[in-house]
C-alpha positions in Angstrom: 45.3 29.5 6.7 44.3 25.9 6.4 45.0 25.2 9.7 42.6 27.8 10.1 40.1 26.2 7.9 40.5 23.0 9.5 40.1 24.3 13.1 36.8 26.1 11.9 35.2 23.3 10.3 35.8 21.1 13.2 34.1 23.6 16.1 31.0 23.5 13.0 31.1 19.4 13.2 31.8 19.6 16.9 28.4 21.9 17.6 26.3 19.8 15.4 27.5 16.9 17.6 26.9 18.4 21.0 23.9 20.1 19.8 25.4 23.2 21.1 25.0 22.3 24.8 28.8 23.1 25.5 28.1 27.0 25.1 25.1 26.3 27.1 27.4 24.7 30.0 29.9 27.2 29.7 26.8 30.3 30.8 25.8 28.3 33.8 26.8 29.5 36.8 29.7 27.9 38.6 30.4 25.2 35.7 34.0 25.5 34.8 36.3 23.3 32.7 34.3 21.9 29.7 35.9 19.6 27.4 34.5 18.3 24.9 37.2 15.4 23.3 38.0 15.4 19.1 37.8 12.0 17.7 38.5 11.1 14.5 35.9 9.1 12.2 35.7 5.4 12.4 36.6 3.7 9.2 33.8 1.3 7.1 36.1 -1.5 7.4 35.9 -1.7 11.3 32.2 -0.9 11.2 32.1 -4.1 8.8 34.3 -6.2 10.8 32.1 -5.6 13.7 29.0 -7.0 12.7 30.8 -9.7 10.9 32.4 -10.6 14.6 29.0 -9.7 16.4 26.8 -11.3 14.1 24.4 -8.0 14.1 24.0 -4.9 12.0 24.7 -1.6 13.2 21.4 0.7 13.4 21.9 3.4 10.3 21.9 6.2 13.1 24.8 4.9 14.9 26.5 3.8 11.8 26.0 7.4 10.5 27.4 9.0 13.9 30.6 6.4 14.1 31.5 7.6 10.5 31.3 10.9 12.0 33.1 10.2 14.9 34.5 7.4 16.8 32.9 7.7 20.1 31.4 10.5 22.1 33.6 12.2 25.4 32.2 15.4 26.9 32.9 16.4 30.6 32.1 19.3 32.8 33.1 20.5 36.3 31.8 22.8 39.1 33.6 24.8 41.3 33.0 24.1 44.6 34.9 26.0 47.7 38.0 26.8 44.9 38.1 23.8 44.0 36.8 21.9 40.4 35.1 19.1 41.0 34.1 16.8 38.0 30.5 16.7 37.8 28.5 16.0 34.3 29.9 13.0 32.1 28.8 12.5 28.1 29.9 9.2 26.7 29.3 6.8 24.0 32.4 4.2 23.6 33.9 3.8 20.4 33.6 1.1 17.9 36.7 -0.9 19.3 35.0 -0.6 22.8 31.2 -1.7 21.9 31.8 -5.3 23.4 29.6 -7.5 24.6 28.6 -8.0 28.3 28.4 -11.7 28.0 32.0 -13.2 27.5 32.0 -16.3 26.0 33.1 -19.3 28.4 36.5 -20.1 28.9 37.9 -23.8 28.7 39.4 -23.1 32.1 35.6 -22.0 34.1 34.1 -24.7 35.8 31.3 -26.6 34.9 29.0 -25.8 37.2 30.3 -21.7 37.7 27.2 -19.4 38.2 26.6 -16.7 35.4 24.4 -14.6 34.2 22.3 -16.9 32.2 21.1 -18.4 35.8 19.1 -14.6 36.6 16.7 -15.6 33.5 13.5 -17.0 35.0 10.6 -17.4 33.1 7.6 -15.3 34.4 4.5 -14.0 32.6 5.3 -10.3 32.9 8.9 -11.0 32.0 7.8 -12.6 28.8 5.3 -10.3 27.4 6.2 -7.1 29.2 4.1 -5.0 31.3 1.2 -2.9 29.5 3.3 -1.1 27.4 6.8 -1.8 28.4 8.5 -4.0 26.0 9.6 -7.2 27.6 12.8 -7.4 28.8 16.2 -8.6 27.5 17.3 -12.3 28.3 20.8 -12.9 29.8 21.1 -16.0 27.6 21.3 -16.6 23.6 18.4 -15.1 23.5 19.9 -11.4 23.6 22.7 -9.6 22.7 24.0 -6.8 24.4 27.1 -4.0 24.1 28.2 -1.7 26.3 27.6 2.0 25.0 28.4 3.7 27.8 29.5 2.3 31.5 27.7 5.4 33.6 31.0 6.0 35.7 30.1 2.5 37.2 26.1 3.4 38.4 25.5 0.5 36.0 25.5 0.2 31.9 24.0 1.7 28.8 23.6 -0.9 26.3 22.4 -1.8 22.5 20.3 -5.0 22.7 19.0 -7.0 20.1 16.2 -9.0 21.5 14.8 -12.6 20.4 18.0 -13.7 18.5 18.6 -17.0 17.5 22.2 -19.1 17.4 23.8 -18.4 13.9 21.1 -15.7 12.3 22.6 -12.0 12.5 20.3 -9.9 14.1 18.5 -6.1 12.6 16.6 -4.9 15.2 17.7 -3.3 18.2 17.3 -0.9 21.0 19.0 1.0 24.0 18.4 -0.3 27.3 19.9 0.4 31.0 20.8 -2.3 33.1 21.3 -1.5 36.7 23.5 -2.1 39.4 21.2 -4.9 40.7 21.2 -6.7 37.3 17.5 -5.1 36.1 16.9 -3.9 33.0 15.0 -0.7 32.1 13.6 0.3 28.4 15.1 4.0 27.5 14.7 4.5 23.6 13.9 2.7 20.4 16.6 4.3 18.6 20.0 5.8 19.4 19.3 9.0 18.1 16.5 9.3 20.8 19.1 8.4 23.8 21.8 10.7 22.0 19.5 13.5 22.7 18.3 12.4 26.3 22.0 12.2 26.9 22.6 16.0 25.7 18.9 17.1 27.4 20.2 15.8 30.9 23.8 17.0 30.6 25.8 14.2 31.3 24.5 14.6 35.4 25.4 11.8 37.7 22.5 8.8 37.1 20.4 10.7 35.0 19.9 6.9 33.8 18.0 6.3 36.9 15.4 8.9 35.9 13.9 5.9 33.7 14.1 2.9 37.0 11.5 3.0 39.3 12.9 4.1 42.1 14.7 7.0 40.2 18.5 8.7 41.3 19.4 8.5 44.4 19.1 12.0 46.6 22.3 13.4 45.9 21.8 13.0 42.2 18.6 15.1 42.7 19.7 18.4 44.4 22.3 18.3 41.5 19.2 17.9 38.7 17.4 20.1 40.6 20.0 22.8 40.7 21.5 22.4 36.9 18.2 21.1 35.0 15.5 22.5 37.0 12.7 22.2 34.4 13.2 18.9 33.3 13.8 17.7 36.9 10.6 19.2 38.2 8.6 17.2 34.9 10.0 14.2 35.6 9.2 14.4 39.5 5.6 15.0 38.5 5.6 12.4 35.9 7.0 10.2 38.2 4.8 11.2 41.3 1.4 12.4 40.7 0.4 13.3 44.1 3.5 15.8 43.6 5.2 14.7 46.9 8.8 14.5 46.5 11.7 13.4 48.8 13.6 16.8 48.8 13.0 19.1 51.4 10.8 21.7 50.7 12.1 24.9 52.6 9.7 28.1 52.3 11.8 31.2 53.2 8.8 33.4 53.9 7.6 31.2 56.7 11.0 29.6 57.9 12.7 33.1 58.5 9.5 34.5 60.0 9.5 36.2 63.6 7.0 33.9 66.0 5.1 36.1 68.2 5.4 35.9 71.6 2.8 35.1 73.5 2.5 37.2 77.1 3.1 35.5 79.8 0.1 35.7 82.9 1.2 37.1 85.9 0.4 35.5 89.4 -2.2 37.1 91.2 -0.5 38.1 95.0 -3.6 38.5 96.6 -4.6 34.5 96.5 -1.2 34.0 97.4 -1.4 36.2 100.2 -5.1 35.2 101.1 -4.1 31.3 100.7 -0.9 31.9 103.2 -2.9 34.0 106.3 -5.8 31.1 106.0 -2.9 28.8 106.5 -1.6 30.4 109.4 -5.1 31.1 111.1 -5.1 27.3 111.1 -2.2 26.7 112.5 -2.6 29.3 115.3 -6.2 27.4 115.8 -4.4 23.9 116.5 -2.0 25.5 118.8 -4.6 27.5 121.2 -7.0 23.8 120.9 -4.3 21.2 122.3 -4.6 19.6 125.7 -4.0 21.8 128.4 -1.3 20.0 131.5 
């Protein structure tokens, strides 16, 4: 019986976590294999060491869902031909894996070694941001930055805390994307926010990129397209006004559709006929005209 209990009160704290997006998965057609991973709570003391070793305060919303659970893993499959193939990919690491990108120098690195410090340039638009983007994170002591989720290797969630300065712990931060190509891109002000674009896009492959730019590449779209259909189709607008899109709009009606055929003219045999006894008449002419021996 209190097995029983405990199994029941962990599917209730388990679908107030996912929001109740794995029963939603599990009615979708050709989605198979959902697992969503149990994780125990993280305690106060490694929340507290953290920031000590960090120098920066946990948000209260991510505080709040680490005490809940220590880290985030739900993954989804399709079947494709009879076979599963791992699609959709939830993640948000746990307290022992929220490390900073930056390393700190070895003794052994050379003097001169390139790193990521050397991408910071200083530009107007980088500075103040653009309109209303937020300027972007610095690569130097200027930022800090953990990994909350590495994107199955399409680039890197992070938490950032932005204009810090050597020896202060830092309060404010926010979630960011950084790119393959080293570029950051502003997603939300507060976890809570990306928590829910997380659950709203389904774990897809580069959903991320939705917020670049240049957006996922086309692969990533026909899966959006197919699994998330409503959101895709907002964010295409959003994204492109004039509502032309890189997929490859098919319309059944007119693909499928018969083509007349169109009747061929027949040759007329009477201007053949008249065309070939003029030509003979001349020839019979040049014969009966030569020079006479």
């Amino acid at each position: 019986m209190e097995e029983t209990k405990e199994s029941l009160a962990f599917k209730g704290v388990a679908e107030r976590l996912t929001l109740g997006i794995t029963r939603i998965l599990e009615n979708m057609p050709g989605v198979v294999d959902v697992r969503f991973a149990e994780r125990e709570p993280a305690e106060k003391r490694s929340l507290l060491s953290w920031e000590q070793k960090n120098a920066c305060i946990l948000p209260e919303d991510l505080r709040d869902f680490y005490l809940t659970t220590d880290g985030f893993t739900l993954t989804w499959s399709v079947k494709l031909d009879n076979e599963c193939v791992p699609l959709g990919c939830m993640m948000i690491n746990s307290v022992a894996r929220l490390c900073p990108l930056l390393q700190p120098l070895s003794l052994f690195s050379l003097p001169n070694a390139p790193s990521l410090a050397d991408l910071d340039w200083e530009e107007s638009n980088t500075e103040s941001g653009t309109g209303h983007a937020p300027a972007a994170p610095h690569f130097d002591s200027r930022s800090r930055f953990f990994e909350l989720d590495s994107c199955g290797g399409n680039g890197k969630v992070c938490l950032v805390y932005k204009n810090c300065t050597p020896g202060v712990v830092a309060q404010q931060s926010e979630v960011w994307f950084l790119d393959r190509s080293l570029c950051w891109h502003f997603m939300t002000t507060t976890f809570t926010s990306y928590y829910r674009l997380m659950i709203t896009h389904l774990g897809l492959p580069e959903w991320q990129y939705a917020f670049t730019p240049y957006g996922p590449s086309p692969q990533a779209k026909q899966w959006a397209s197919l699994y998330q259909p409503l959101i895709f189709s907002n964010e295409l607008c959003s994204a492109d006004p004039a509502g032309d899109s890189s997929l490859n709009k098919l319309d059944p009606t007119r693909a499928f559709k018969g083509k007349a055929k169109v009747p061929v003219p027949k040759k007329k045999q009477s201007t053949q006929c008249s065309l070939g006894s003029t030509a003979k008449t001349h020839g019979n002419t040049g014969k009966n005209t030569g020079p006479k021996r």
